[in-house]
C-alpha positions in Angstrom: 15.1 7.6 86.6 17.8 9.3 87.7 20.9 11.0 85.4 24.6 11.2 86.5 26.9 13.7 85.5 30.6 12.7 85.4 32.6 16.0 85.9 35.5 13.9 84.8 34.6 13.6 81.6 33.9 17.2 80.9 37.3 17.8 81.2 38.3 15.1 78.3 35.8 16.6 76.1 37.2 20.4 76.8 40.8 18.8 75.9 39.2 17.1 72.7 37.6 20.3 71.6 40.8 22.2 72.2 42.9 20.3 70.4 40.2 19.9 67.2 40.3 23.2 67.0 44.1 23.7 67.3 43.7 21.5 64.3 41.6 23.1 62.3 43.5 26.3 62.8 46.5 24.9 61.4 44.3 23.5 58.4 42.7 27.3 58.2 46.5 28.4 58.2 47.5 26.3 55.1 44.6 27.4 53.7 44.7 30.8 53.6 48.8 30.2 52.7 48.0 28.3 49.8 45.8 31.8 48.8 48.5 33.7 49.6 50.6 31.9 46.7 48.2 31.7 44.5 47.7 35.7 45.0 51.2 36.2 44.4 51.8 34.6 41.6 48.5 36.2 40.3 50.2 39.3 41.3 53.4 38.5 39.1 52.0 37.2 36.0 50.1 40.6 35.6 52.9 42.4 36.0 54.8 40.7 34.0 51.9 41.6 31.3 51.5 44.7 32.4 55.4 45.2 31.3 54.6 43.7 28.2 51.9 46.1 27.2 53.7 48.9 28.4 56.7 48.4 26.0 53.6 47.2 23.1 52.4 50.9 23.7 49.0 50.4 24.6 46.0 52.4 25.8 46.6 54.4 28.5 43.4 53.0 30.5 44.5 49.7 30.0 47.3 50.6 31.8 45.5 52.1 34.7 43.0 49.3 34.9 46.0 46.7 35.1 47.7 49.0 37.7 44.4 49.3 39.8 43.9 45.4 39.6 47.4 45.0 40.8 46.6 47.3 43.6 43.4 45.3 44.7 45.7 41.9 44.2 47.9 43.7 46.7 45.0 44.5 49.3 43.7 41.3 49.1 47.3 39.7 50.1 47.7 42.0 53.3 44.2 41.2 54.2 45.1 37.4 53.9 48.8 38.0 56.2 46.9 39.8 59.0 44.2 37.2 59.0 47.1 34.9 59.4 49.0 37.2 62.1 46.1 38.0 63.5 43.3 35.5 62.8 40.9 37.9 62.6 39.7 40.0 59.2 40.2 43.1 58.8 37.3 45.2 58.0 39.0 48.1 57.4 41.3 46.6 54.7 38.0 45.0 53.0 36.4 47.8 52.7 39.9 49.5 51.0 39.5 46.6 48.0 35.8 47.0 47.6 36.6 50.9 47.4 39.2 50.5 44.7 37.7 47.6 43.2 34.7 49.8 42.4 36.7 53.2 41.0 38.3 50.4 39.0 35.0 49.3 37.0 33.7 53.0 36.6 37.4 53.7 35.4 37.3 50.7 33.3 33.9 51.5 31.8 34.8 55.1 31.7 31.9 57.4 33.5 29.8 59.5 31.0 29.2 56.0 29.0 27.6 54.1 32.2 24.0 54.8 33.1 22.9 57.9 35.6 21.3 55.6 37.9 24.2 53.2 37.9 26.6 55.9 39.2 24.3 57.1 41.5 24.2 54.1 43.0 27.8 53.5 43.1 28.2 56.3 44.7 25.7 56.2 47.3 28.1 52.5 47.8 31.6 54.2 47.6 30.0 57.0 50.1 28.7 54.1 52.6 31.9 52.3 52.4 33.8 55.2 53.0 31.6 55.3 56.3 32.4 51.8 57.0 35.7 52.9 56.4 35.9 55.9 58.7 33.7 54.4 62.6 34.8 50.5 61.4 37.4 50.7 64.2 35.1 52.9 66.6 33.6 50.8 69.4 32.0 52.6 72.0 33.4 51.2 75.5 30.8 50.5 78.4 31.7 51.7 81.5 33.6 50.4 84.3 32.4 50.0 88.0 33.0 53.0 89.0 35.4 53.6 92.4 34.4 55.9 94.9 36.2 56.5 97.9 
């Protein structure tokens, strides 16, 4: 038995694969613009009710809860546009939300009435993100050949 490979083909199948995945970039695209929209309107309507809560006078945690959601709203939307510019996620700007999105909860909750272990353990997680944070964008480079003359 003997098997033939036709190089000629390979080349057809490259150009198919190519242009399924220019296509499913694009789809990827509208995707993540359609969450874009749906983040900013997101981000509107609870300003628009943190407005209305402001001139209602109420509590003044409310008010930093809203205004930390807003903020996390906002990470979240830069982290969608440079996935779009970029196609790539940014770790860093996770790990900003996750940060922010946690001091939100303990703020929310107010500290001295969640549990000892709990905050412990949240801050053992802020602490490790905030190491994420710091070597995320550290890469070590391997050495070049190196030229001697």
């Amino acid at each position: 038995m003997t098997v033939q490979h036709h190089h000629g083909d390979s080349s057809g199948l490259a150009g198919r694969n190519r242009t399924l995945r220019k296509f499913l970039e694009v789809v990827q695209d509208i995707i993540v613009l359609g969450l874009c929209m749906a983040l900013f309107m997101a981000m509107l309507i609870k300003l628009f009710h943190l407005g209305r809560s402001m001139l209602a006078g109420t509590d003044f945690s409310v008010v930093i809860a809203d205004i930390l959601f807003i903020l996390v709203l906002i990470e979240l939307f830069r982290l969608l546009l440079i996935y779009l510019e970029e196609h790539r996620v940014s770790v860093s700007t996770m790990v900003e939300v996750g940060i922010v999105a946690t001091l939100r909860e303990v703020l929310l909750k107010g500290a001295m009435q969640i549990d000892w272990r709990q905050m412990l353990a949240l801050c053992a997680f802020i602490v490790t993100l905030g190491v994420v944070l710091r070597y995320a964008g550290v890469r070590l480079e391997e050495p070049g050949p190196s030229v001697t003359t």
